[in-house]
C-alpha positions in Angstrom: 110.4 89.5 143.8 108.4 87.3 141.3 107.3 90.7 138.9 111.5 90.9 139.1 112.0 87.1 138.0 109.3 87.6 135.0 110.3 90.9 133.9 113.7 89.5 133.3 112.1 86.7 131.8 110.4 89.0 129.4 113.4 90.8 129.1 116.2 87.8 127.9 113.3 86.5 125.3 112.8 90.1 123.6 116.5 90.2 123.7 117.1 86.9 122.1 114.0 87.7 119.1 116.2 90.7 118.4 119.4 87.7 118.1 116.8 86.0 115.8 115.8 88.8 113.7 119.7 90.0 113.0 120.6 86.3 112.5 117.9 86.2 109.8 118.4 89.7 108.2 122.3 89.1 108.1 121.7 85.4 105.7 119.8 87.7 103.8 122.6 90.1 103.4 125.6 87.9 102.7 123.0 85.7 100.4 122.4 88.2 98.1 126.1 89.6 98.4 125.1 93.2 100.0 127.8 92.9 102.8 131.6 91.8 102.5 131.9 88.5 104.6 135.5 88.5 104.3 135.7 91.8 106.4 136.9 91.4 109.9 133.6 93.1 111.4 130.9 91.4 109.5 132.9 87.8 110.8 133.0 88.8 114.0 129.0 89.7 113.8 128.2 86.7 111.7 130.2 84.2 114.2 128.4 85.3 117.7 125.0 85.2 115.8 125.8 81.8 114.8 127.3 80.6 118.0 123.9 82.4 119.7 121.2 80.8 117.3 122.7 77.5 115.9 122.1 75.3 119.0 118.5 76.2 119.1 118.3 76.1 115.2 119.7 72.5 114.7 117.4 70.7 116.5 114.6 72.1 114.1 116.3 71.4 111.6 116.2 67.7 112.2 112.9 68.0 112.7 112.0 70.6 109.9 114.9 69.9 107.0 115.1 73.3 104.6 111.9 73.2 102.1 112.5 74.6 98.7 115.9 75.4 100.1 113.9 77.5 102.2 115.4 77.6 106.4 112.2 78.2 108.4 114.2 77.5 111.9 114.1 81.2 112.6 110.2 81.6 112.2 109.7 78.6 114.2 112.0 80.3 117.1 110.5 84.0 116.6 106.7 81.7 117.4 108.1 80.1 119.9 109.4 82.9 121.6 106.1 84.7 121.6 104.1 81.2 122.7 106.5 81.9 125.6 106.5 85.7 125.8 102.5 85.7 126.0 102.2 82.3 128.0 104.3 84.3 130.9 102.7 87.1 130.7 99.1 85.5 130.9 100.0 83.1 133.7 100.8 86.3 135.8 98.0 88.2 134.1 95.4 85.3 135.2 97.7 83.2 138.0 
């Protein structure tokens, strides 16, 4: 029962790095114009990334405001996530 509980664990933060990592990778994209964001599909993406990584972005970004108009909220999360990932894993390594 608990290696079910902490696999799944595992699982939703590997899941939600991957959220991260497109979140970051589409700024990039629509920064430097490569995709269309007036196309239906690239909205649609663009919104549920937002709506999935702005509530754990702002409250970095109160903390940590945009430096050399640089956003490091995303490699503050993608830490944070491992911290977690690796914390889990050792508590159940050593627990």
């Amino acid at each position: 029962m608990t290696y079910a509980v902490i696999n799944l664990l595992l699982t939703i933060i590997d899941i939600y790095w991957w959220i991260v990592i497109a979140s970051f990778i589409m700024s990039w994209l629509i920064a430097f114009d490569v995709i269309n964001t007036r196309s239906q599909a690239v909205y649609t993406v663009r919104r549920a990334l937002a709506s999935l990584t702005e509530p754990v972005y702002e409250p970095i970004r109160r903390v940590l405001p945009t430096i050399g108009g640089l956003d490091f909220s995303p490699m503050i999360v993608i830490l944070a996530l491992q911290f977690l990932s690796n914390a889990i894993t050792h508590s159940v390594a050593f627990g």
